[in-house]
TIRO-2110 file (N, C-alpha, C; in Angstrom, 1 decimal):
// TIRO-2110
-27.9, -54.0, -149.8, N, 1, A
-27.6, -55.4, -149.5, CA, 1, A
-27.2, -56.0, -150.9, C, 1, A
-26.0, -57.2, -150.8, N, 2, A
-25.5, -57.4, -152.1, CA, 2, A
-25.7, -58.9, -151.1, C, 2, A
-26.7, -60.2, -152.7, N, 3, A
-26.8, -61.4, -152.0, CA, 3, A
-25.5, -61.8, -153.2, C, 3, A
-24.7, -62.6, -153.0, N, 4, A
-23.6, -63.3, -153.7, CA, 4, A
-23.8, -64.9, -153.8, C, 4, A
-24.1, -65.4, -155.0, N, 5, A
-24.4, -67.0, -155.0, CA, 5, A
-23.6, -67.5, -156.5, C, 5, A
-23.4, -68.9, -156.6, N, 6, A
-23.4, -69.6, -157.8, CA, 6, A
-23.8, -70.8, -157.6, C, 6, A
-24.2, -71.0, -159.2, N, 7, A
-24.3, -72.4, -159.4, CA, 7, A
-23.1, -73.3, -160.6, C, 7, A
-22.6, -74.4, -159.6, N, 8, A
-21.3, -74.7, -161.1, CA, 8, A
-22.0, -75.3, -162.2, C, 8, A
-22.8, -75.9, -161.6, N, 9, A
-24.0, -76.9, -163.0, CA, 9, A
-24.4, -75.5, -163.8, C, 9, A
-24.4, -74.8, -164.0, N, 10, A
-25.1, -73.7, -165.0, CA, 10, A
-23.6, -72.7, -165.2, C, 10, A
-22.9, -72.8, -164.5, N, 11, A
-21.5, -72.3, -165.0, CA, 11, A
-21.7, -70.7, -164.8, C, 11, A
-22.7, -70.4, -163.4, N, 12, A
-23.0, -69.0, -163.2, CA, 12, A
-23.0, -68.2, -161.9, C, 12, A
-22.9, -67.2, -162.2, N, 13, A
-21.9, -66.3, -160.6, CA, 13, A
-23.6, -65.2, -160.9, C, 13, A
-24.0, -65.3, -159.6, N, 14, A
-25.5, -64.5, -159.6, CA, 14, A
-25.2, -63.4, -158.7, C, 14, A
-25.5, -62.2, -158.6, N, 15, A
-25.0, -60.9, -158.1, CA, 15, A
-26.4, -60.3, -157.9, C, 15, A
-27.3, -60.2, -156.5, N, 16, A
-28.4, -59.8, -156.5, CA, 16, A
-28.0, -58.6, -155.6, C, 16, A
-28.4, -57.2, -155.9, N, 17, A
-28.2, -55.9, -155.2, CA, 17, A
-29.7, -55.9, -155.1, C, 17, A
-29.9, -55.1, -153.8, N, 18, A
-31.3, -55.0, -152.9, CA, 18, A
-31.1, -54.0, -152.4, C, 18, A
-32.0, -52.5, -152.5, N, 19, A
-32.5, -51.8, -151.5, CA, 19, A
-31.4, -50.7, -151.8, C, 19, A
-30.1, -50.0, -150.5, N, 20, A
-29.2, -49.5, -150.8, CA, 20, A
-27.6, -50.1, -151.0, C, 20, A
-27.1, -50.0, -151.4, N, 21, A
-25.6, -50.7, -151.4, CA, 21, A
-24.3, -49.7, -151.2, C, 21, A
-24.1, -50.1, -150.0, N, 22, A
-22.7, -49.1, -149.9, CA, 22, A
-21.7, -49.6, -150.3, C, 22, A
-20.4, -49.0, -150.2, N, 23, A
-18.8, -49.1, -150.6, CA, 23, A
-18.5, -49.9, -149.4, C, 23, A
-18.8, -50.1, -148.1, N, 24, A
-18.4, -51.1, -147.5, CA, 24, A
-18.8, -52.4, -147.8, C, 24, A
-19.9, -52.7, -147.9, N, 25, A
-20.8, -53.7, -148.2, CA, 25, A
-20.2, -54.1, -149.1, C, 25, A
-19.8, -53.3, -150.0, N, 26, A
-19.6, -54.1, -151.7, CA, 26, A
-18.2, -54.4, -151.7, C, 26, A
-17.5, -53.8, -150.6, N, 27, A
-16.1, -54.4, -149.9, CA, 27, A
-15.8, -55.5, -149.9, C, 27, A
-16.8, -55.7, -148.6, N, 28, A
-16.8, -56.7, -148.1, CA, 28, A
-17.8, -58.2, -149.3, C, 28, A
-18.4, -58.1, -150.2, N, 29, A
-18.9, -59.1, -150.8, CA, 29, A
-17.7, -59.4, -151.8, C, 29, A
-17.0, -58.7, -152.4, N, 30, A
-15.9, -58.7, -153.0, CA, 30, A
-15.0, -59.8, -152.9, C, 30, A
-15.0, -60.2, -151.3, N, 31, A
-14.3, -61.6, -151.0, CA, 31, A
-14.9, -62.6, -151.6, C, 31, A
-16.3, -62.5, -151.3, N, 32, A
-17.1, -63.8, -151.3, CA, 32, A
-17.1, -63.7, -153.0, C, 32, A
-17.2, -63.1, -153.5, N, 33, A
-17.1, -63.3, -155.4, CA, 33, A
-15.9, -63.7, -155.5, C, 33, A
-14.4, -63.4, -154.8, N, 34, A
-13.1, -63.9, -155.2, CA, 34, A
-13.1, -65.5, -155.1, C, 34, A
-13.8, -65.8, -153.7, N, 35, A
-14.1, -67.2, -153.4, CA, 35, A
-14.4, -67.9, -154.5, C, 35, A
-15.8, -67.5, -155.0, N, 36, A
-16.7, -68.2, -156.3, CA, 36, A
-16.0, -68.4, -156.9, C, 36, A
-15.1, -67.7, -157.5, N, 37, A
-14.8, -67.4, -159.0, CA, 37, A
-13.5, -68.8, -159.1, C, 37, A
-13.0, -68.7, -157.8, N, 38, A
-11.7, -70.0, -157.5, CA, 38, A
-12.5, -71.3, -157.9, C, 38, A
-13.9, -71.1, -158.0, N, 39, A
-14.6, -72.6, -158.5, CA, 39, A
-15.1, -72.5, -160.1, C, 39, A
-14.7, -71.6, -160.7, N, 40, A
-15.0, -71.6, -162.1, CA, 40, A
-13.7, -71.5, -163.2, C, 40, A
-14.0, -71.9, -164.0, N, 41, A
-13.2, -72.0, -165.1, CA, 41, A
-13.4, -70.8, -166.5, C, 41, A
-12.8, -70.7, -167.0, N, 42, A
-12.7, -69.8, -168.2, CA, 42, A
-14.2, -70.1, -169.0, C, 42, A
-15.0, -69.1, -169.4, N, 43, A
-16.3, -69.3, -169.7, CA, 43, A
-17.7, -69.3, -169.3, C, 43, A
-17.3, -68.9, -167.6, N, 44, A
-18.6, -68.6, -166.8, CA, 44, A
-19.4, -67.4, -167.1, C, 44, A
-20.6, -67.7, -166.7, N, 45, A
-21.7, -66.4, -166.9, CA, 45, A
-21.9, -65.3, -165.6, C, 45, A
-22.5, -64.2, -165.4, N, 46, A
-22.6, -63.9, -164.5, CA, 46, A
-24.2, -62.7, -164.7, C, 46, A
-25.0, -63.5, -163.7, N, 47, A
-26.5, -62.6, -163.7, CA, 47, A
-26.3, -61.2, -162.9, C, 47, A
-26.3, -60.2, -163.2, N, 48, A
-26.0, -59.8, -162.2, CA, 48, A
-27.6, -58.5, -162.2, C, 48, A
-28.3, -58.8, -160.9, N, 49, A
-30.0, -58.7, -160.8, CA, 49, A
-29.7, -57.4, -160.1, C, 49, A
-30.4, -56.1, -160.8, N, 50, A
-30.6, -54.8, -160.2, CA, 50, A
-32.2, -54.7, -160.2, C, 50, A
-32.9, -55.6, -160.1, N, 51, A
-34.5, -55.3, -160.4, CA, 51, A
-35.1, -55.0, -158.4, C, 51, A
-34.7, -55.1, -157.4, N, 52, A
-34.7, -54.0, -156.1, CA, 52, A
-33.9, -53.0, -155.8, C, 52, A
-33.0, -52.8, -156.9, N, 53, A
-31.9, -51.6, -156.4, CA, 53, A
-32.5, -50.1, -156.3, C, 53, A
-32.5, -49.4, -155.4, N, 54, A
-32.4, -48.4, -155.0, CA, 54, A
-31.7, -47.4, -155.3, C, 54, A
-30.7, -47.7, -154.5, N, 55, A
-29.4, -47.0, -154.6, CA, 55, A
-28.1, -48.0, -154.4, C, 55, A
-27.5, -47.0, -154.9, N, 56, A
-26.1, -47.2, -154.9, CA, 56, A
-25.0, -46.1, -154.6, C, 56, A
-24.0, -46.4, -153.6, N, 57, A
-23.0, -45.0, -153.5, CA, 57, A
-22.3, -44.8, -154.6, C, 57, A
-21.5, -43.5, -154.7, N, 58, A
-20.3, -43.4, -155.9, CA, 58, A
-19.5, -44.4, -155.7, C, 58, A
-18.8, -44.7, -154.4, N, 59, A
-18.0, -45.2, -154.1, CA, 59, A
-17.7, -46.5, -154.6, C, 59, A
-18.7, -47.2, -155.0, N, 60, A
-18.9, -48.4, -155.6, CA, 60, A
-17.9, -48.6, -157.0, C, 60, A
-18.6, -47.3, -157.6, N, 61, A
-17.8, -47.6, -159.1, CA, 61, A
-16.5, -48.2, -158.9, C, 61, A
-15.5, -47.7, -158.5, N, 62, A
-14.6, -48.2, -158.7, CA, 62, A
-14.1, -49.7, -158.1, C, 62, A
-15.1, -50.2, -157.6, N, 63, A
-14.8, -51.8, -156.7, CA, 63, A
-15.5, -52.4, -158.0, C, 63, A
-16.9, -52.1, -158.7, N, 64, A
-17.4, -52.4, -159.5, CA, 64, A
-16.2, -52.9, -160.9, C, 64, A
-15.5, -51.7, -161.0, N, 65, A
-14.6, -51.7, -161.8, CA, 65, A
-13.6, -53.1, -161.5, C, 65, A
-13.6, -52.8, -160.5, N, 66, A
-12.2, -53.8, -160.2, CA, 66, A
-12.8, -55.2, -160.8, C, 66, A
-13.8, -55.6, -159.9, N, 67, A
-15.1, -56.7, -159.9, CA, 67, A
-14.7, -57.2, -161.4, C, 67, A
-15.5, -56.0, -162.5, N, 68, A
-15.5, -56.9, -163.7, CA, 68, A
-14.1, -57.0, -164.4, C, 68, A
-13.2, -56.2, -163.8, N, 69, A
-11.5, -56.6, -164.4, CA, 69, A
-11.5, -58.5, -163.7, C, 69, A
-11.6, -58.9, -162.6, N, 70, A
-11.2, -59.6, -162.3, CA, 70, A
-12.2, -60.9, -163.4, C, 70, A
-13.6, -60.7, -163.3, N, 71, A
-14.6, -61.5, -164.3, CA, 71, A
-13.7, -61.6, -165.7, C, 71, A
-12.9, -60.3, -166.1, N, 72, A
-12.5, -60.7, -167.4, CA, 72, A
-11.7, -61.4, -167.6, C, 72, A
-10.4, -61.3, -166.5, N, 73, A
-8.8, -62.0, -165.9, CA, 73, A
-9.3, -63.6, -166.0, C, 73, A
-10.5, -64.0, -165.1, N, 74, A
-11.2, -65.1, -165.0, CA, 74, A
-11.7, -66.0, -166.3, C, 74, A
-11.8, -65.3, -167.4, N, 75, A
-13.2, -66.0, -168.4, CA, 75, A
-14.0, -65.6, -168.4, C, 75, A
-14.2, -64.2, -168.3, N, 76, A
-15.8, -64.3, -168.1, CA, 76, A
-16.5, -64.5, -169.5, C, 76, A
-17.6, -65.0, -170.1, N, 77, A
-18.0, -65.4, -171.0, CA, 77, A
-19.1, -64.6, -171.7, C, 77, A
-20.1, -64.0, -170.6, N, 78, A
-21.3, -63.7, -170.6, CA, 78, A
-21.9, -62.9, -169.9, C, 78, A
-22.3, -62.0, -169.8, N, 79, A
-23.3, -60.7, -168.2, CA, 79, A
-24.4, -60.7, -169.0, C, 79, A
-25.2, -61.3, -167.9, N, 80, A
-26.8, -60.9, -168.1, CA, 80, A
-27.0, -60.0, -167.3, C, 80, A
-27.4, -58.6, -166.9, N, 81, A
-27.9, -57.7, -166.1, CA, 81, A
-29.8, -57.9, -166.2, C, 81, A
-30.1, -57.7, -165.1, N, 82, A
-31.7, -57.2, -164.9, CA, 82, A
-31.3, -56.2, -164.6, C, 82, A
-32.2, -55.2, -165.1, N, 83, A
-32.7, -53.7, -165.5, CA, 83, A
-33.9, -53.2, -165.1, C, 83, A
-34.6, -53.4, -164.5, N, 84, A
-36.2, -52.9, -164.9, CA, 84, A
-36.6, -51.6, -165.9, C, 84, A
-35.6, -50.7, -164.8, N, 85, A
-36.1, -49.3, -165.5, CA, 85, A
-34.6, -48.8, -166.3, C, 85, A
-34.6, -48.6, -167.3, N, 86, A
-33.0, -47.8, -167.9, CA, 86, A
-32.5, -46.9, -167.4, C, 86, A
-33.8, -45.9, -167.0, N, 87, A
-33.2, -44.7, -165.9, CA, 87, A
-32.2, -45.1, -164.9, C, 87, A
-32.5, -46.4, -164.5, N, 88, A
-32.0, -46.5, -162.8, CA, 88, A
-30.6, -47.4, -163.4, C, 88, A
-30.0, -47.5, -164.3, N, 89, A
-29.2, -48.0, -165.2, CA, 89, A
-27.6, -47.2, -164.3, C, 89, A
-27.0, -48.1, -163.7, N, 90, A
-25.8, -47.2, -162.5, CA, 90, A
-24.2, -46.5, -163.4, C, 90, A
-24.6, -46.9, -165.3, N, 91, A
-23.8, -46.7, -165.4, CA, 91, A
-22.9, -48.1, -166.3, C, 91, A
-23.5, -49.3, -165.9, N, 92, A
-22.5, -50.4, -165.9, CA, 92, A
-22.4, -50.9, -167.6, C, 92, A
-23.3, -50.1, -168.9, N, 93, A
-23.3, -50.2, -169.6, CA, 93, A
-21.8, -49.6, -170.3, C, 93, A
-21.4, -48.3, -169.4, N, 94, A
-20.0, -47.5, -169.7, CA, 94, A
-19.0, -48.1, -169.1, C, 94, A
-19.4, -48.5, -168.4, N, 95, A
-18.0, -49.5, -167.8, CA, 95, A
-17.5, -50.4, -168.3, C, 95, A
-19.0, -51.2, -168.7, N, 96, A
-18.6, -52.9, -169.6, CA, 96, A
-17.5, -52.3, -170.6, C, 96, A
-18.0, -51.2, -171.6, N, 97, A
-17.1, -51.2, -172.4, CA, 97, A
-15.6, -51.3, -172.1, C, 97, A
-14.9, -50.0, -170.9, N, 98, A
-13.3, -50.5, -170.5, CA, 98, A
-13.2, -51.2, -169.7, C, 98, A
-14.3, -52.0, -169.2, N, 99, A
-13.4, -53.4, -168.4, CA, 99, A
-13.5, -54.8, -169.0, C, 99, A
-14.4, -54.9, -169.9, N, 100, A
-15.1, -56.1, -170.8, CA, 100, A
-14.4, -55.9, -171.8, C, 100, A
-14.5, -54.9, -173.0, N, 101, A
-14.1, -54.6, -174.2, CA, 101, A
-15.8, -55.6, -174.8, C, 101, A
-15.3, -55.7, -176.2, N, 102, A
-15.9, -56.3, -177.3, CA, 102, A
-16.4, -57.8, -176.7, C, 102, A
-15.5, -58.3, -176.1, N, 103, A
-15.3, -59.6, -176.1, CA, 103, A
-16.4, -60.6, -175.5, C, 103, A
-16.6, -60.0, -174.2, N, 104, A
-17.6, -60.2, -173.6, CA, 104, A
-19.4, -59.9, -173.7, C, 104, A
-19.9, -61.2, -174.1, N, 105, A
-21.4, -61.0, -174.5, CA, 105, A
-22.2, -60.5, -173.6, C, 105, A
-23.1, -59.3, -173.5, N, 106, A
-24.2, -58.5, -172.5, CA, 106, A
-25.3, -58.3, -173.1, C, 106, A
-26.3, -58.7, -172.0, N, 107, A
-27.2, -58.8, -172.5, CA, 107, A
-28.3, -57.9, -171.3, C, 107, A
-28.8, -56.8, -171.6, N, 108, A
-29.9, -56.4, -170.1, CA, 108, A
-31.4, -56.8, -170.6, C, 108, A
-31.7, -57.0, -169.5, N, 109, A
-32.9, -57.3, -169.6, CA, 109, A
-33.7, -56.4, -168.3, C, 109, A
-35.6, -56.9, -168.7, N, 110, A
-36.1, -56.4, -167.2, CA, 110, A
-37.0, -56.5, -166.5, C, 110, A
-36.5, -58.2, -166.4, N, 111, A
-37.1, -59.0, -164.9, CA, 111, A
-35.9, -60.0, -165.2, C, 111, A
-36.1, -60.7, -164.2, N, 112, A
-34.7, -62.0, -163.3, CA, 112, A
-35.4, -63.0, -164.7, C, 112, A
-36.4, -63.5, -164.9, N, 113, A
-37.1, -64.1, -165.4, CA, 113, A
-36.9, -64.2, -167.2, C, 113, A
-36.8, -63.2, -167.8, N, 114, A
-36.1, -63.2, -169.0, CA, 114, A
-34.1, -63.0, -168.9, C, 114, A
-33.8, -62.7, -167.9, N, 115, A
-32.4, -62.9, -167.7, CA, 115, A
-32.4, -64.4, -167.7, C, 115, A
-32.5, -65.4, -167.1, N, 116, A
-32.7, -66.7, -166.9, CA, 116, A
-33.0, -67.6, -168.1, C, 116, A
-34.0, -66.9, -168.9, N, 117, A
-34.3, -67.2, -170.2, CA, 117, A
-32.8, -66.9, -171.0, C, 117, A
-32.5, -65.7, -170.7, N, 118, A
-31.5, -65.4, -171.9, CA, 118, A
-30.1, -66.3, -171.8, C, 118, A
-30.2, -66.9, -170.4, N, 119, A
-29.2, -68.0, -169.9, CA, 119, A
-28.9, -69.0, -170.3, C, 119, A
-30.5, -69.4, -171.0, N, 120, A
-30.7, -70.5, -170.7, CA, 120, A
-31.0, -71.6, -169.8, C, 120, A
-31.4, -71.1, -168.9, N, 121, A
-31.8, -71.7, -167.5, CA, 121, A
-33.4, -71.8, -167.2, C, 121, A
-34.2, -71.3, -167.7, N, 122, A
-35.6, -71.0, -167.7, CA, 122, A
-35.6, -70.7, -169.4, C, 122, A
-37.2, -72.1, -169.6, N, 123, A
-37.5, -71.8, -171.2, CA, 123, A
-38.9, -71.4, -170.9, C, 123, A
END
């Protein structure tokens, strides 16, 4: 399960994965992030919370891919990832590099709670 939210007052696109997440699922959320993103401007953040993830299919990578091309086309400014464990890490560290480059600030963390901190959103 992929829950998809933002808030414009904090200038942030929140991406919570739960449990297993398939390539349809992540399909289909893919609109709902096209949506959000039509309400942000150049410089938005994006949480993006793996601290219930399970699993994830292969299939994913490459929507994943697409996902952060489109965050960078957009502004993206900032990814805060939650992490718990590094093992359970899907990978998005090798990605950032060719879809982000340099440019984009990342930061993992591992709870929602110091993500939020690192936002700025929770002191």
């Amino acid at each position: 399960m992929i829950l998809v939210t933002s808030s414009k007052v904090h200038r942030l696109l929140y991406l919570k994965f739960v449990e297993t997440v398939t390539a349809d699922e992540m399909r289909r959320r893919v609109v709902e992030v096209q949506a959000l993103l039509g309400e942000f401007k150049s410089g938005f953040r994006l949480l993006s919370d793996l601290e219930d993830l399970k699993s994830m299919e292969e299939e994913c990578v490459p929507i994943l891919g697409d996902m952060m091309d489109q965050f960078k086309t957009k502004g993206i400014e900032m990814v805060v990832r939650v992490i718990p464990d590094a093992s359970k890490d899907i990978g998005l560290n090798i990605l950032s590099i060719f879809h982000y480059g340099r440019k984009v600030r990342t930061i993992t963390c591992e709870t929602t709670v110091e993500g939020m901190k690192a936002l700025g959103i929770q002191s």
